[in-house]
FILOKE-486911 format. One line per 5 residues: their letters; for each residue x, y, z of N, C-alpha, C, CB. Coordinates in nm, 3 decimals. Each point is the difference from the previous one (the first is absolute). Glycine has a CB too. Layout:
<vogus>
a	X Y Z X Y Z X Y Z X Y Z  ...
</vogus>
This chain:
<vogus>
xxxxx	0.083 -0.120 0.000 -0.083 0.120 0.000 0.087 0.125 0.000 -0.181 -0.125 0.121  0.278 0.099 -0.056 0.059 0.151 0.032 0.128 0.036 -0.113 -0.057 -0.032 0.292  0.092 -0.106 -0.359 0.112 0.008 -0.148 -0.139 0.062 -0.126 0.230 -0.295 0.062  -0.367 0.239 -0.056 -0.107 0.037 -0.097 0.007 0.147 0.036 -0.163 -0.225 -0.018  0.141 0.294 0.151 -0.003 0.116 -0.022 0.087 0.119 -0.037 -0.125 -0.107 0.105
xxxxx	0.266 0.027 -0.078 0.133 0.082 -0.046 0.001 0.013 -0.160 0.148 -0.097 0.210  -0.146 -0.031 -0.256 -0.047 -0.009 -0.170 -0.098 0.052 -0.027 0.072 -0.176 -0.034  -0.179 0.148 0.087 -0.133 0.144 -0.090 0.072 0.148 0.072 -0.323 -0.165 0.013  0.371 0.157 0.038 0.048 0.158 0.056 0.113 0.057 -0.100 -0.037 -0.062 0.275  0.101 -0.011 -0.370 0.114 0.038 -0.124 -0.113 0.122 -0.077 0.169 -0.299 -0.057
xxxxx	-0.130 0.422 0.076 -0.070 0.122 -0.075 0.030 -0.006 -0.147 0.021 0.151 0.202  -0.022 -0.231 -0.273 0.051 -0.022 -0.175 -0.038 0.112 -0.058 -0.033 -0.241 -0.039  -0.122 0.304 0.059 -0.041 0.083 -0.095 0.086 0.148 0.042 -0.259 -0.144 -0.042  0.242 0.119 0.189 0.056 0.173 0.035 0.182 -0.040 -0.037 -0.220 0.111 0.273  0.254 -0.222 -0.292 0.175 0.049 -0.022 0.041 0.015 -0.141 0.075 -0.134 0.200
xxxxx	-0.207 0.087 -0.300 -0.004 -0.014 -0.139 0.012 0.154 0.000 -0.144 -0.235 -0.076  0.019 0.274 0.110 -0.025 0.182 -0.033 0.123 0.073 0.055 -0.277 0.007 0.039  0.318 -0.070 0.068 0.155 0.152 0.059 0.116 -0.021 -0.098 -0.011 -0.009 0.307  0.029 -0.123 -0.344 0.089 -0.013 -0.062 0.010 0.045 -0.144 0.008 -0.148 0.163  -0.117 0.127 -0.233 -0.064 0.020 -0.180 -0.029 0.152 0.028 -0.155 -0.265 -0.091
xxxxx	0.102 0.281 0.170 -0.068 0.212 -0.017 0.046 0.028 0.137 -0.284 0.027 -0.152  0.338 -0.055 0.244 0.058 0.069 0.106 -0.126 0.066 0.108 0.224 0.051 -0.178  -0.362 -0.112 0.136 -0.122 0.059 0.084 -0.031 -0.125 0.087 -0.113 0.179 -0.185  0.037 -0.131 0.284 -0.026 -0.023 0.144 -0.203 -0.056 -0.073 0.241 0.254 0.215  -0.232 -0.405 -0.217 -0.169 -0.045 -0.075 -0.074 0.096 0.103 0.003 -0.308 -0.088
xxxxx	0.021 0.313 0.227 -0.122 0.033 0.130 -0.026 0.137 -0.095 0.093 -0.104 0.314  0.034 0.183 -0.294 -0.040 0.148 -0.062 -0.066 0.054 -0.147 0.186 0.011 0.146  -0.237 -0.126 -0.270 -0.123 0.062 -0.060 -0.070 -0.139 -0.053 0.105 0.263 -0.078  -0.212 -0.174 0.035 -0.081 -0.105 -0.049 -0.096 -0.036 0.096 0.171 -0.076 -0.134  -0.194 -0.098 0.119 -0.094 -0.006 0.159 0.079 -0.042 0.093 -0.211 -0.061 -0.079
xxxxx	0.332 0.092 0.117 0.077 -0.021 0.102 0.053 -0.167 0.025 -0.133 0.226 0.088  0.075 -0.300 -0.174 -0.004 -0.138 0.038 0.194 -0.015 -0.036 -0.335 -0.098 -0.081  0.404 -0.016 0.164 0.091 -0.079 -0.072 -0.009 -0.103 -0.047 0.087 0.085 0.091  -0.159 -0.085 -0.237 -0.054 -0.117 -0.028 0.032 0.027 -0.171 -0.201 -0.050 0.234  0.157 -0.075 -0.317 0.058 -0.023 -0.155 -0.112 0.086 -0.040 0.122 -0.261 -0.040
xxxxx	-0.268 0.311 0.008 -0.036 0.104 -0.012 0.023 0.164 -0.017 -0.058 -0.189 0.068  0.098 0.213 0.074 0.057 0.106 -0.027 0.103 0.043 -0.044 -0.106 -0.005 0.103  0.240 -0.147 -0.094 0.085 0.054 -0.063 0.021 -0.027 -0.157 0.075 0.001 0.225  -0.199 -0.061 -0.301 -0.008 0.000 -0.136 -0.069 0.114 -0.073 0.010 -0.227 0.040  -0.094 0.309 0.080 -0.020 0.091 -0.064 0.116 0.169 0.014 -0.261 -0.167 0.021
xxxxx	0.357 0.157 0.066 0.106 0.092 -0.011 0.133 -0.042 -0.066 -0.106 0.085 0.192  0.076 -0.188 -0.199 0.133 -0.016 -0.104 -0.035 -0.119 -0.088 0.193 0.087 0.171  -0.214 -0.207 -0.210 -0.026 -0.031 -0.140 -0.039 -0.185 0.044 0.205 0.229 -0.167  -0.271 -0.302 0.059 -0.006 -0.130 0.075 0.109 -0.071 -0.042 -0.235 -0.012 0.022  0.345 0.037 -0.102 0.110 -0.126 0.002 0.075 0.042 0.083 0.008 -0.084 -0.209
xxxxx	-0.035 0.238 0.368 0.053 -0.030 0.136 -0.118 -0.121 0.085 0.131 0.290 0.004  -0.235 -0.220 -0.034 -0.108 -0.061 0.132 -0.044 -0.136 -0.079 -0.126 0.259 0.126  0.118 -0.308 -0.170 0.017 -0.146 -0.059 0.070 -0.105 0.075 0.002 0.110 -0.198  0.094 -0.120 0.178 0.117 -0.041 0.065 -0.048 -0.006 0.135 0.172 0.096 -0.154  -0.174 0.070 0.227 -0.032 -0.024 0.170 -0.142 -0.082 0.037 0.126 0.246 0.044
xxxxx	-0.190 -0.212 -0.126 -0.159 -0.063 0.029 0.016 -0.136 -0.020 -0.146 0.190 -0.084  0.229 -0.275 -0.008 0.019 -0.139 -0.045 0.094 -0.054 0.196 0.040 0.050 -0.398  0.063 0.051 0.434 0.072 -0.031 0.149 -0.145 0.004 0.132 0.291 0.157 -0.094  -0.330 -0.066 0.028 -0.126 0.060 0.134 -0.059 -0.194 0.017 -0.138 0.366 -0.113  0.072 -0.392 -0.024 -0.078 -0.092 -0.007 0.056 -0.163 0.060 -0.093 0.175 -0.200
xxxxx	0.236 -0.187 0.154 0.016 -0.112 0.018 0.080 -0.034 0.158 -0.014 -0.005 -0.282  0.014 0.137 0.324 0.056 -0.024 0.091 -0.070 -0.048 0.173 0.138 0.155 -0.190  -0.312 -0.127 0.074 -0.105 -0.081 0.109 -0.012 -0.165 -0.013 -0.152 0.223 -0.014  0.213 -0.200 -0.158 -0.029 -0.187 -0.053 0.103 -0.052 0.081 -0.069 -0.008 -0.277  0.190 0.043 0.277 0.117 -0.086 0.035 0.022 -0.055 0.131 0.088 0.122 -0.156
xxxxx	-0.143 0.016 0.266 0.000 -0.026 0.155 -0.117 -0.083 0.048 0.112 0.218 0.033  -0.236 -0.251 -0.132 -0.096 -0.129 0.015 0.063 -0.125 -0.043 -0.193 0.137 -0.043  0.258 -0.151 -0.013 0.060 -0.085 -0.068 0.104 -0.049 0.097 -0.059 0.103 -0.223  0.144 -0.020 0.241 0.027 -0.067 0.118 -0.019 -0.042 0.063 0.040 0.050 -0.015  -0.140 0.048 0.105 -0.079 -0.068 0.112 -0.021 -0.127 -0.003 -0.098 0.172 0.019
xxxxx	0.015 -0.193 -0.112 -0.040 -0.158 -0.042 0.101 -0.071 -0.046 -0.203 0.056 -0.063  0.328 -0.049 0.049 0.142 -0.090 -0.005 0.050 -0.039 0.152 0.085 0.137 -0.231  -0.154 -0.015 0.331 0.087 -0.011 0.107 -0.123 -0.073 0.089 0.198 0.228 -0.031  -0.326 -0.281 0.005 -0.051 -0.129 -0.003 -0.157 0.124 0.104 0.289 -0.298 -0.006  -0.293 0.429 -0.030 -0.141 0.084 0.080 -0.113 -0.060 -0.059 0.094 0.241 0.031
xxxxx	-0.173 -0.241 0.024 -0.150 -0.017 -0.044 -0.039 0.152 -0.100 -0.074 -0.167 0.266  -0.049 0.141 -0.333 -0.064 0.068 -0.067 -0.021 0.150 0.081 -0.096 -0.231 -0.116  0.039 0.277 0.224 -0.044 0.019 0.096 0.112 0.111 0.031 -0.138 -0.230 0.047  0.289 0.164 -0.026 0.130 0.033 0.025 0.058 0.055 -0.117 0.016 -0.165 0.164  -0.035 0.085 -0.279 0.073 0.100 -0.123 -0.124 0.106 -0.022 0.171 -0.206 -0.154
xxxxx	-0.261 0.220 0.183 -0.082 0.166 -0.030 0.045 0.076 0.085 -0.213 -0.055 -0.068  0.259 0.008 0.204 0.061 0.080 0.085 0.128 0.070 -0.020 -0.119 -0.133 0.113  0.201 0.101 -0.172 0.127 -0.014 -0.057 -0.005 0.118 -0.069 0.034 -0.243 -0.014  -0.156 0.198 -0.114 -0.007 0.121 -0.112 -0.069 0.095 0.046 0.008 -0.123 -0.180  -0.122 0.110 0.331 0.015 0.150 -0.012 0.105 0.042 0.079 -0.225 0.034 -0.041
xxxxx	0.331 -0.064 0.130 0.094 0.052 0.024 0.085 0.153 -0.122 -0.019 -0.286 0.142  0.016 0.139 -0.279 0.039 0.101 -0.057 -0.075 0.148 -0.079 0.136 -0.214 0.011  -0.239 0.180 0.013 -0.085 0.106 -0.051 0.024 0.114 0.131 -0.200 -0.173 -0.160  0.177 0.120 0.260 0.006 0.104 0.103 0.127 0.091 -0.025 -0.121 -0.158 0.170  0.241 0.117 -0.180 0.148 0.033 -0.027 -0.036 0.085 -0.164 0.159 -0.260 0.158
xxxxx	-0.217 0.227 -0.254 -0.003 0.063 -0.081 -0.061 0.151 0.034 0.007 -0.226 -0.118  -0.118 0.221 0.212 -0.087 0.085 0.066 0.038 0.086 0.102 -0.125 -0.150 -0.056  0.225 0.099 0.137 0.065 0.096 0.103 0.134 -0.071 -0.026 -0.198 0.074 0.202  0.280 -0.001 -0.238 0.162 -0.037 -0.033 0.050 0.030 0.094 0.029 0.031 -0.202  0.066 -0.061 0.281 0.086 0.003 0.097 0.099 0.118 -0.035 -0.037 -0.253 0.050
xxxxx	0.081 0.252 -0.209 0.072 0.044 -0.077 -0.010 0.189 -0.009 -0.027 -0.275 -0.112  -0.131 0.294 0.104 -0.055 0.084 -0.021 -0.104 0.072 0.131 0.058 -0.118 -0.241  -0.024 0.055 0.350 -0.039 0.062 0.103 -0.169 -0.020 0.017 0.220 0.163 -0.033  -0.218 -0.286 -0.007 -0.130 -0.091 -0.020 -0.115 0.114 -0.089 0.043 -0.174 0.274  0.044 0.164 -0.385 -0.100 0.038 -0.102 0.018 -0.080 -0.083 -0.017 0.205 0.026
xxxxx	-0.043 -0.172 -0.151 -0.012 -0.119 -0.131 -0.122 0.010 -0.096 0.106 -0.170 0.158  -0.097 0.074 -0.242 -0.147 -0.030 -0.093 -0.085 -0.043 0.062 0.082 -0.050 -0.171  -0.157 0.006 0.106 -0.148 -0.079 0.001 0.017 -0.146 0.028 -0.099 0.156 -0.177  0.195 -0.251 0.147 0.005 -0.122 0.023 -0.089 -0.089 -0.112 0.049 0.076 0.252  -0.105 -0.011 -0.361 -0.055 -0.081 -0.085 0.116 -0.064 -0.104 -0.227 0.144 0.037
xxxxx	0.346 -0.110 -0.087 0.052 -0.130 -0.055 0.063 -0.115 0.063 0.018 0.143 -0.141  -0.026 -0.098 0.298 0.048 -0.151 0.047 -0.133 -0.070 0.037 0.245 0.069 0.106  -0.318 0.016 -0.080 -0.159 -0.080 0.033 0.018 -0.140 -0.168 -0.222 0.322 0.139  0.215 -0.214 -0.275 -0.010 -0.084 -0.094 0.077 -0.140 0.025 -0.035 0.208 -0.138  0.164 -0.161 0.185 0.110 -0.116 -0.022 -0.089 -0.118 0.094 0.277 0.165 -0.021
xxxxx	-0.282 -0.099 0.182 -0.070 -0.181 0.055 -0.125 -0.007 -0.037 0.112 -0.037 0.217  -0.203 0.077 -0.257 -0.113 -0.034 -0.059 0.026 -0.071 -0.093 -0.099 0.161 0.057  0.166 -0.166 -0.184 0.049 -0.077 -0.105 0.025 -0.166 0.061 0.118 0.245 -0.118  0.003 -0.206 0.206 0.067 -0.148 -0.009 -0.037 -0.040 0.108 0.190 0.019 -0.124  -0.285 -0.026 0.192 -0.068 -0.063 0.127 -0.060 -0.159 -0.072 -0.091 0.283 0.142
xxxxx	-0.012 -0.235 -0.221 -0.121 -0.119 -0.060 0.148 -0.083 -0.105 -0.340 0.186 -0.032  0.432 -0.177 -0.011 0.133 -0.042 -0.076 0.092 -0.123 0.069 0.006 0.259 -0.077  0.022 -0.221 0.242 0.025 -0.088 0.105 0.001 -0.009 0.126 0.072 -0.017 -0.135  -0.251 -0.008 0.127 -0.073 -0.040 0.114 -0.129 -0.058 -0.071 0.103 0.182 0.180  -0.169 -0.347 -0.154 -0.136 0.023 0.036 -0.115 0.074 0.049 0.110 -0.116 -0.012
xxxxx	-0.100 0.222 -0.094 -0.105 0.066 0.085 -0.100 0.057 -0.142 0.178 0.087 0.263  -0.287 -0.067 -0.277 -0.087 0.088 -0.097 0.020 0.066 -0.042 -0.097 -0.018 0.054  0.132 0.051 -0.219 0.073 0.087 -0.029 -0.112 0.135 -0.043 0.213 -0.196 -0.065  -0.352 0.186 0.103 -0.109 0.097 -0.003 0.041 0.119 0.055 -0.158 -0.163 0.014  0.223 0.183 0.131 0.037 0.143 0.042 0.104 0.047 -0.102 -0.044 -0.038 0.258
xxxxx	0.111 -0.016 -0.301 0.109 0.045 -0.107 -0.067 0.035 -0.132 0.179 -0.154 0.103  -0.270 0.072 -0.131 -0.052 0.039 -0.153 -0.091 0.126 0.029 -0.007 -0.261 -0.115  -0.034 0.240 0.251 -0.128 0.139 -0.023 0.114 0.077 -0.003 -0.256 -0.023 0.141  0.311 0.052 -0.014 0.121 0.073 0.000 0.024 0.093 -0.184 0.109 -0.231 0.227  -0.088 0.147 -0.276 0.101 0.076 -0.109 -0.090 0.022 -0.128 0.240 -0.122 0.082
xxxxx	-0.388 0.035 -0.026 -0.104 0.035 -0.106 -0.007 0.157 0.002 -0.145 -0.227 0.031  0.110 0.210 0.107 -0.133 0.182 0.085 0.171 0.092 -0.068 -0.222 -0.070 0.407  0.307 0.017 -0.404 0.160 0.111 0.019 -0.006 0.055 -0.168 0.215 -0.178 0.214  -0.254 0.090 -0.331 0.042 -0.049 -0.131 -0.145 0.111 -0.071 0.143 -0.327 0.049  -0.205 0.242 -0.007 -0.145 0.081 -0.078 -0.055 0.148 0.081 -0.103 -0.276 -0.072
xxxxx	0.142 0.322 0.197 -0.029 0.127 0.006 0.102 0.087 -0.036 -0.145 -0.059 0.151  0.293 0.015 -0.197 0.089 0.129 -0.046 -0.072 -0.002 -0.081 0.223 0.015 0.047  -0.248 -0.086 -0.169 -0.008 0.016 -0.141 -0.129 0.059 0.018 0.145 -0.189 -0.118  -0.259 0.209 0.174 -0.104 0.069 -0.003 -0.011 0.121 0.086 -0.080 -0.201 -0.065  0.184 0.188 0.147 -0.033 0.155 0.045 0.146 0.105 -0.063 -0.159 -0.101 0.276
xxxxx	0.258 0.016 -0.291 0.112 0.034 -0.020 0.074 0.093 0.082 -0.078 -0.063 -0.183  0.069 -0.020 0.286 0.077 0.055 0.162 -0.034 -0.121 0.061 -0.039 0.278 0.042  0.132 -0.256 0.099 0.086 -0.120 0.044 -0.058 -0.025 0.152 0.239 0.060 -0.157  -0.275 0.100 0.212 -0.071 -0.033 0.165 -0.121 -0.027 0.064 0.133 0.112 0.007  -0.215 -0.140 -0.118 -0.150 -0.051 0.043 0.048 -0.146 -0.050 -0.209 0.228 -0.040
xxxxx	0.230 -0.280 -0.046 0.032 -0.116 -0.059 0.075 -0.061 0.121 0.006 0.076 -0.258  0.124 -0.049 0.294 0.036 -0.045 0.108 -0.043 -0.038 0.153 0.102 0.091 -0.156  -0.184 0.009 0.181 -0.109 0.010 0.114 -0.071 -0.118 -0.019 -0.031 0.247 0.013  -0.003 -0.281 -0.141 -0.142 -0.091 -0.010 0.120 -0.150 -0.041 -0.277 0.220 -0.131  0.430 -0.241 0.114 0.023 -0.128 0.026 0.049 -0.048 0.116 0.017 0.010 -0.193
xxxxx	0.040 0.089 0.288 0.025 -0.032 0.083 -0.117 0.000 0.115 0.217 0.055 -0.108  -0.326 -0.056 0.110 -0.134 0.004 0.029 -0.007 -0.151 -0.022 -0.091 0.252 -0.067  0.059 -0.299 -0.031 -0.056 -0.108 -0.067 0.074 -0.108 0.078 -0.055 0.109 -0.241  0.188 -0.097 0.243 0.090 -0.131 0.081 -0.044 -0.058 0.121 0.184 0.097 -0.077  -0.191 -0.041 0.175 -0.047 -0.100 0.098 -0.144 -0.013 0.008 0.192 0.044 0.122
xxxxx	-0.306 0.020 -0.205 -0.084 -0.025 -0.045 -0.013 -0.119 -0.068 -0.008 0.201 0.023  0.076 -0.269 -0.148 0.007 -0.051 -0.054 0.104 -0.140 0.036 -0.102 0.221 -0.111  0.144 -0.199 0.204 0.099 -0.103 0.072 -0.109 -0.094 0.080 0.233 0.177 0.037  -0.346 -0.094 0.062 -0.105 -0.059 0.056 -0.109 -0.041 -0.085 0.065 0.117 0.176  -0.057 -0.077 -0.282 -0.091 -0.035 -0.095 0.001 -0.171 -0.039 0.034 0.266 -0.085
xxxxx	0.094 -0.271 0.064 0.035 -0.119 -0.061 0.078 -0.096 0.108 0.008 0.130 -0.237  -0.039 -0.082 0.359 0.001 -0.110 0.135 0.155 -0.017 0.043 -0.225 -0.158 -0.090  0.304 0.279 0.060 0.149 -0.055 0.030 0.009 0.037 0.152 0.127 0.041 -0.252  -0.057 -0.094 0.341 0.007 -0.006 0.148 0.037 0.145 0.042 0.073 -0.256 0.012  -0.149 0.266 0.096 -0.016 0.139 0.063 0.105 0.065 0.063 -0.197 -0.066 0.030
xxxxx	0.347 0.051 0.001 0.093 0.052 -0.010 0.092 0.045 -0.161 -0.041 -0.122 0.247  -0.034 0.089 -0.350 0.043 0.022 -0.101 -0.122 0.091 -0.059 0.166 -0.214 -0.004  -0.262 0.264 0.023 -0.062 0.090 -0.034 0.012 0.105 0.104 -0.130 -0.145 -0.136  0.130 0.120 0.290 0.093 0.090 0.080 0.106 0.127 -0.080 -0.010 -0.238 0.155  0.102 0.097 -0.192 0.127 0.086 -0.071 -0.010 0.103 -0.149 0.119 -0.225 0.109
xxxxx	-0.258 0.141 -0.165 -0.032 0.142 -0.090 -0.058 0.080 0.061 -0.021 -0.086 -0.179  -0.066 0.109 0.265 -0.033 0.091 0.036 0.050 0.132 0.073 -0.107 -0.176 -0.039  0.253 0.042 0.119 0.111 0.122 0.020 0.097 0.100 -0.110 0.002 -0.168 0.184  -0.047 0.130 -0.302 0.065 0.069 -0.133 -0.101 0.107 -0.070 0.137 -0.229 -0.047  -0.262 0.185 0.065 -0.108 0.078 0.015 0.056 0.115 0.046 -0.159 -0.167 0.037
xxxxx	0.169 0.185 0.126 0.017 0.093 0.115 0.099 0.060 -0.066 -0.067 -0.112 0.215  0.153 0.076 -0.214 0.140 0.083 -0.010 0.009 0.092 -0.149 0.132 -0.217 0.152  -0.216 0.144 -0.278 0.032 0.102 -0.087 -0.098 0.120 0.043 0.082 -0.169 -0.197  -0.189 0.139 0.247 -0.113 0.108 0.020 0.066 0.085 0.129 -0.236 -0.163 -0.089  0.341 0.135 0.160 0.039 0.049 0.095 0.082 0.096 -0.077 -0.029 -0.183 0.174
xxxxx	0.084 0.150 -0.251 0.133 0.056 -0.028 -0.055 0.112 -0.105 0.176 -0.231 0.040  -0.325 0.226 -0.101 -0.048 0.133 -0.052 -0.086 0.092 0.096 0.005 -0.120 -0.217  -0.007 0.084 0.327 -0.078 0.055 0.113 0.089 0.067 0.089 -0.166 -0.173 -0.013  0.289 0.135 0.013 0.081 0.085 0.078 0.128 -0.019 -0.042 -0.140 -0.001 0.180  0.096 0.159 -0.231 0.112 0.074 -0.045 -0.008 0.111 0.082 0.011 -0.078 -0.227
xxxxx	0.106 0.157 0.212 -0.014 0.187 0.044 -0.089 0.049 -0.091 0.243 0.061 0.071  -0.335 0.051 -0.016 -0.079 0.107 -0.174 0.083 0.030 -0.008 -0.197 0.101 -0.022  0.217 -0.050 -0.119 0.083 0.062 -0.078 -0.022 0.151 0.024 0.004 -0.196 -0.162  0.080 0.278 0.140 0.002 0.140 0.039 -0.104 0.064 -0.135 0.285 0.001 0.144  -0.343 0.120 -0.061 -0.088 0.041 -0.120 -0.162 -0.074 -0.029 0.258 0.039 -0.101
xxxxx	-0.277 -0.175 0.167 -0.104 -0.030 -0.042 -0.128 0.018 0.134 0.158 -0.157 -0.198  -0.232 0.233 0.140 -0.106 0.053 0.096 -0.141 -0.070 -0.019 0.124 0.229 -0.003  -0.146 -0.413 -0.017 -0.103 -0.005 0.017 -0.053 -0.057 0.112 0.022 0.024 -0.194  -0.094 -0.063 0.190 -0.109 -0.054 0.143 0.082 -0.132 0.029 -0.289 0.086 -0.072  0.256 -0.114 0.234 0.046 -0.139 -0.006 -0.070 -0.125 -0.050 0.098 0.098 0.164
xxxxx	-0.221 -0.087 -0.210 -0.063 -0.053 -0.044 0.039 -0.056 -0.119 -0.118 0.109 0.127  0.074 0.001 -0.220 0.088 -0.036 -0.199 0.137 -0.029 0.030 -0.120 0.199 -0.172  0.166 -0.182 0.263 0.172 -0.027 0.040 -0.015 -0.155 -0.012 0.084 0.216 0.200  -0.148 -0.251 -0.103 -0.040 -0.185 -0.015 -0.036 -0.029 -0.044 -0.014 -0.052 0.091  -0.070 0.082 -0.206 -0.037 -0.033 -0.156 0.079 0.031 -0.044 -0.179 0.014 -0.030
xxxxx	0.254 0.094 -0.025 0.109 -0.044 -0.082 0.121 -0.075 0.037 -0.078 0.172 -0.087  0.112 -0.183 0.166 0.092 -0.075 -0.018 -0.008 -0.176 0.000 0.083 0.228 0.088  -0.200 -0.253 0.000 -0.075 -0.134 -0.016 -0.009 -0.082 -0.099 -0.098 0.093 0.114  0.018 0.009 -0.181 -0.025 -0.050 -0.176 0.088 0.071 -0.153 -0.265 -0.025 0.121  0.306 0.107 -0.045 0.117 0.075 -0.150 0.132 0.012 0.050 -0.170 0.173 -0.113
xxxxx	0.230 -0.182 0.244 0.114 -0.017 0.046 0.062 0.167 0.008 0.016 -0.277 -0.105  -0.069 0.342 0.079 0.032 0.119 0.045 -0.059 0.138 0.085 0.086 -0.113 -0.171  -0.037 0.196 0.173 -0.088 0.092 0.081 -0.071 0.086 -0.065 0.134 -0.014 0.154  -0.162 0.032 -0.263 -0.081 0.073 -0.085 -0.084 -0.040 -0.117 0.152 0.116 0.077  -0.210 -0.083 -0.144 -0.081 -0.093 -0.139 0.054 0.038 -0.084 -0.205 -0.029 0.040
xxxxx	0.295 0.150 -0.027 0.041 0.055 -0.153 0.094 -0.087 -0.019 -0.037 0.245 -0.007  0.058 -0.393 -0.082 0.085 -0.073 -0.030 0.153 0.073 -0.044 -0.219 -0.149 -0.052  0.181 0.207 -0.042 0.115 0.092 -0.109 0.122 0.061 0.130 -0.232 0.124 -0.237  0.131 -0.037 0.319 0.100 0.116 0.067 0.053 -0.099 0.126 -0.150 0.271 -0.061  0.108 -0.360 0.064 0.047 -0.087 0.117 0.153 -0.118 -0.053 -0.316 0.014 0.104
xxxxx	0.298 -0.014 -0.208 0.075 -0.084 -0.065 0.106 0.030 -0.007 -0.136 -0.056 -0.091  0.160 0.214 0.029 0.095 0.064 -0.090 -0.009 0.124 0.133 -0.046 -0.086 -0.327  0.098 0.096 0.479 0.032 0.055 0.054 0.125 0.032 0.047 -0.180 -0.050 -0.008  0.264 0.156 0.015 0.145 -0.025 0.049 -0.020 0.091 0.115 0.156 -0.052 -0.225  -0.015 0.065 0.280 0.000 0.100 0.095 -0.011 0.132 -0.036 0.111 -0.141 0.103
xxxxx	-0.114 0.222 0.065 -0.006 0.178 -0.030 0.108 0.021 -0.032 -0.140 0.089 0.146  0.142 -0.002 -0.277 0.060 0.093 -0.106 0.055 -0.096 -0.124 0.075 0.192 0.194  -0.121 -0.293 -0.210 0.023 -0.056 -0.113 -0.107 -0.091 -0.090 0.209 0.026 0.122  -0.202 -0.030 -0.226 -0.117 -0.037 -0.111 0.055 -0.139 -0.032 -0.068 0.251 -0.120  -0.069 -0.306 0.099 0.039 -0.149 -0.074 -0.104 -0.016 -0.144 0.065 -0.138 0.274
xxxxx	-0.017 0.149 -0.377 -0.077 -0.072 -0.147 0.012 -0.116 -0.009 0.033 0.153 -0.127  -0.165 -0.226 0.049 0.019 -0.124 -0.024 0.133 -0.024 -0.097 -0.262 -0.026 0.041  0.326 -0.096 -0.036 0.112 0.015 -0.071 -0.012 -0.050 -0.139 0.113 -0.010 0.205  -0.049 0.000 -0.293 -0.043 0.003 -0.132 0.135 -0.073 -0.063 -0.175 0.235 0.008  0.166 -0.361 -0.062 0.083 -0.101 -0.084 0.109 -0.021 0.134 -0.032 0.092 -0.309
xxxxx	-0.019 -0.151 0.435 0.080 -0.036 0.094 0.040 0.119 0.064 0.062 -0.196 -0.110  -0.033 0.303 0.063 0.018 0.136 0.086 -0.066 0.054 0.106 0.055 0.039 -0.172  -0.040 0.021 0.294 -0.070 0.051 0.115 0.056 0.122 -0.010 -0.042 -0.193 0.146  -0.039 0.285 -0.137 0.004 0.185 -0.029 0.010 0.031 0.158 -0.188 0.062 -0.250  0.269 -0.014 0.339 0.011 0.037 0.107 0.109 0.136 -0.004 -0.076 -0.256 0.083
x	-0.025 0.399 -0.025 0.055 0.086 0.056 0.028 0.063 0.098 -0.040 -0.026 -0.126
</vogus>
């Protein structure tokens, strides 16, 4: 548990961005350190790569697990270790992303090697698959697969410390859009505050100006043929 959380705690996306553009991911955009934001400030053959590390680095520490002889139960525990570490980095003064590409990684290779139903996994990546492409955004879609898992774990009768453990993955991504700091500048209610970020992951509805935010006294344009416009 505590090697899963050092490994999801490796900041890939934020050392990609200091190193390639010399910027700080927390300071624009939606603040996340995650393959998202850093594909949209600097280009995807950087955030590719990190999002492919983000992901497998939930597959590999289940995988283990289950080499080093854990139950089902025990390797979800494992992976969310590392989601948590992706989520509060040690590195970063327990900040971080969202924890959805390592969520992907043990969701994947759970039903691969273990007896177990591979239904929470298929809804999983159904509800994940068919609401980008119809809404074409990523945080209601997500909301509604990581929802579905231990829903769908009890659905299909798998033992109750293993729907437990989705449900503890449940918690933690919804935790981890529920508490954050507000962001400076944003004056709405606490109310729409918990709607947005619940269901759109941020603190405002205006998608655009939330996206493409930098710090005070400097501008960010979308970037154009891999380029990021920063003054």
């Amino acid at each position: 548990m505590v090697g899963a959380y050092l490994l999801g705690s490796v900041p890939a996306s934020y050392l990609a961005a200091k190193w390639a553009r010399g910027i700080d991911l927390r300071q624009y955009g939606t603040g996340q350190v995650g393959g998202g934001n850093l594909w949209r400030l600097t280009s995807w053959k950087l955030a590719l790569p990190v999002s492919i590390f983000d992901m497998t680095k939930g597959l590999w520490l289940v995988w283990a697990a289950e080499s080093l002889g854990l139950n089902i139960s025990q390797q979800i525990i494992v992976g969310l270790g590392t989601i948590i570490g992706h989520n509060w980095s040690i590195f970063l003064r327990f900040g971080g992303g969202r924890g959805v590409g390592a969520t992907l990684g043990v969701i994947l290779i759970l039903p691969l090697i273990n007896e177990m139903s591979p239904i929470p996994t298929i809804t999983f990546f159904a509800l994940l698959i068919i609401g980008v492409i119809v809404t074409r955004r990523s945080p209601v879609p997500v909301l509604a697969s990581v929802t579905s898992m231990p829903i769908a774990s009890w659905l299909s009768g798998e033992p109750l410390p293993v729907t437990l453990a989705f449900l503890a993955i449940f918690l933690v991504i919804v935790a981890r859009r529920l508490a954050v700091p507000r962001q400076a500048g944003v004056s709405v209610g606490k109310g729409e505050l918990f709607i947005n970020r619940l269901l759109f992951d941020r603190d405002i509805r205006d998608r655009e100006a939330w996206l493409y935010r930098a710090p005070p006294g400097q501008t960010w344009q979308r970037k154009t043929k891999d380029k990021t416009t920063r003054g």
